[in-house]
C-alpha positions in Angstrom: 0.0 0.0 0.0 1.1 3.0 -0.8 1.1 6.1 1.3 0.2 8.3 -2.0 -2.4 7.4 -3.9 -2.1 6.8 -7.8 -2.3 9.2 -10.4 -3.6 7.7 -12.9 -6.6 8.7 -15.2 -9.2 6.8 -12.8 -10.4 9.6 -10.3 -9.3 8.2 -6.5 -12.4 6.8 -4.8 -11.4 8.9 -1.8 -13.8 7.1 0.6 -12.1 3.9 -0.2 -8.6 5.3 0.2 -9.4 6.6 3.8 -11.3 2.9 4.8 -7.6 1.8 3.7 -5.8 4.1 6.2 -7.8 3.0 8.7 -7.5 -1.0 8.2 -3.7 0.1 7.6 -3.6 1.7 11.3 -6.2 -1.5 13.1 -2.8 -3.6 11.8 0.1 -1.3 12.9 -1.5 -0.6 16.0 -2.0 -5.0 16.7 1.5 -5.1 16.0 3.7 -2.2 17.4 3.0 -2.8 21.2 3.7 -6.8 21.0 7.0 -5.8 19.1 7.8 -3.6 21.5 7.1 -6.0 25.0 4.3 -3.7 25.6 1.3 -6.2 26.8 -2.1 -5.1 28.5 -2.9 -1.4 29.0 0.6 -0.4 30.4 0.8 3.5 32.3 1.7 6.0 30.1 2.6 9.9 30.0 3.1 12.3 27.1 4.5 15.4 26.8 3.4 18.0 24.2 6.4 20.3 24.4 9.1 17.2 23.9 6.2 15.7 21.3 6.8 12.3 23.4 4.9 9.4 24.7 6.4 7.0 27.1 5.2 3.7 27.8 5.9 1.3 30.7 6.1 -1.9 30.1 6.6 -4.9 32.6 10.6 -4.5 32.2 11.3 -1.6 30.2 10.1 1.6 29.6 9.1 2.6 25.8 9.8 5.8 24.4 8.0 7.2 21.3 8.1 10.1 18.8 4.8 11.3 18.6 2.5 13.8 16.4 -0.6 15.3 18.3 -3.1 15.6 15.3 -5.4 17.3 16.7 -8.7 16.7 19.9 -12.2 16.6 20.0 -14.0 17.9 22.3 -17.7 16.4 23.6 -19.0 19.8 24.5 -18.2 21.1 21.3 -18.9 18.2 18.6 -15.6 18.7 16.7 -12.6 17.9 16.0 -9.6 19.9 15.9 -6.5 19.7 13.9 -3.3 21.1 15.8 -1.8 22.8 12.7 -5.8 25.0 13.7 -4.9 25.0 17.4 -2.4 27.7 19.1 -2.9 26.4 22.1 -0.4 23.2 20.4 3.2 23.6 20.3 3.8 24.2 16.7 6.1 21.3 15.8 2.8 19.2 15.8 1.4 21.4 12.9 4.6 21.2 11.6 4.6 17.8 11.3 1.2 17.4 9.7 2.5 19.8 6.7 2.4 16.6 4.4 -1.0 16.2 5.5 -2.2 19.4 5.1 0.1 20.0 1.8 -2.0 16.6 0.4 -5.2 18.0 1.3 -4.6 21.3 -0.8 -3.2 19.3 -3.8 -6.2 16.7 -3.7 -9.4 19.3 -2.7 -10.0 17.7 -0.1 -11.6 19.7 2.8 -11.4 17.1 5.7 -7.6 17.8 5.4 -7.8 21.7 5.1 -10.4 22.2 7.2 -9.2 23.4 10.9 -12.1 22.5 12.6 -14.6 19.1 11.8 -18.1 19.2 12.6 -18.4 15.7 14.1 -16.6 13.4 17.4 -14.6 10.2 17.4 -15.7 8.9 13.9 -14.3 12.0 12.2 -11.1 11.8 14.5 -10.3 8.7 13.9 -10.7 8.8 10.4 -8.4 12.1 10.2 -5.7 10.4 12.7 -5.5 7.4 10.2 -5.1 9.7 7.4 -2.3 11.7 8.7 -0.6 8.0 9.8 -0.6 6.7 6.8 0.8 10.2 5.1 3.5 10.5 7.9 4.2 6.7 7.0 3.7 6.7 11.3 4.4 2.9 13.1 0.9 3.1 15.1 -1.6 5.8 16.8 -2.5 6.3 20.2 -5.6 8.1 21.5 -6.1 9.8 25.3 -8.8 11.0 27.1 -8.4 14.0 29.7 -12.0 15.1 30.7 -14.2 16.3 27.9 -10.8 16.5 25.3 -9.8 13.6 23.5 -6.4 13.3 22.2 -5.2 11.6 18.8 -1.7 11.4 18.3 0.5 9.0 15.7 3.4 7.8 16.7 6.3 8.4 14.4 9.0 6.7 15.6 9.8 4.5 19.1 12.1 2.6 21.2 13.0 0.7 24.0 14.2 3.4 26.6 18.2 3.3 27.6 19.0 1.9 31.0 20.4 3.6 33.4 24.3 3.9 34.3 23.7 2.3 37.7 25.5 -1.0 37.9 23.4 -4.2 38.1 22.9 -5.9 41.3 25.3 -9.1 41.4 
């Protein structure tokens, strides 16, 4: 699959291309934990500023790159990209240029449009999107009160150990 559509003379059945991202990101996100020793629903905590996610696992700790797309919000019924959000540190819009950049080239307004009339459906959708654009290893969503956060996770690894010396 490829993360660009083809340009061929058939016009892109754009509905069919997103159901694809999503199936893409159901499979990435079955496989990244269990590659990484991840099992259950370990503790996590993020950090916007550092655009990080780290993961605990049962013997290691697992730190990831990550890419907040954007939040919906119950009270409001939308979604929000983070390249529409200053309240986002700016490397996330940054990051979602090629998603942004793809939505200008291709017309299409659920990639141009700052804020989404619609909840989790619509969220997901968009956070599979810009995974399979950033060619991302996974997604992870948070919820914290009425926000719900989507990020993709761009890169990760198993955190270094510490210099202390190992018990003998």
């Amino acid at each position: 699959m490829s993360a660009v559509p083809p340009t061929e003379q058939t016009p892109t059945d754009w509905a069919a291309w997103s159901r694809e991202a999503v199936k893409m990101m159901v499979a990435r996100n079955a496989e990244w934990p269990r590659k990484l020793g991840l099992v259950g629903a370990p503790e996590y905590r993020w950090d916007l500023d550092a655009a990080t996610l780290v993961l605990q696992g049962p013997l290691h700790e697992v730190v990831a790159t990550v890419c907040l797309v954007g939040t919906t919000s119950e009270a409001e019924g939308s979604f929000l990209w983070s390249w529409g959000n200053e309240a986002i540190p700016k490397q996330h819009g940054e990051a979602l240029e090629v998603v942004h950049d793809f939505g200008r080239a291709n017309g299409l307004a659920l990639l141009t449009t700052p804020r989404i009339t619609g909840g989790r459906p619509e969220a997901t959708e968009c956070l599979c999107i810009a995974a399979r654009l950033q060619r991302a290893m996974g997604t992870f969503i948070d919820q914290q009160g009425d926000v719900t956060l989507y990020f993709t996770i761009l890169h990760a690894q198993l955190a270094p150990m510490d210099d202390a010396p190992l018990p003998n």
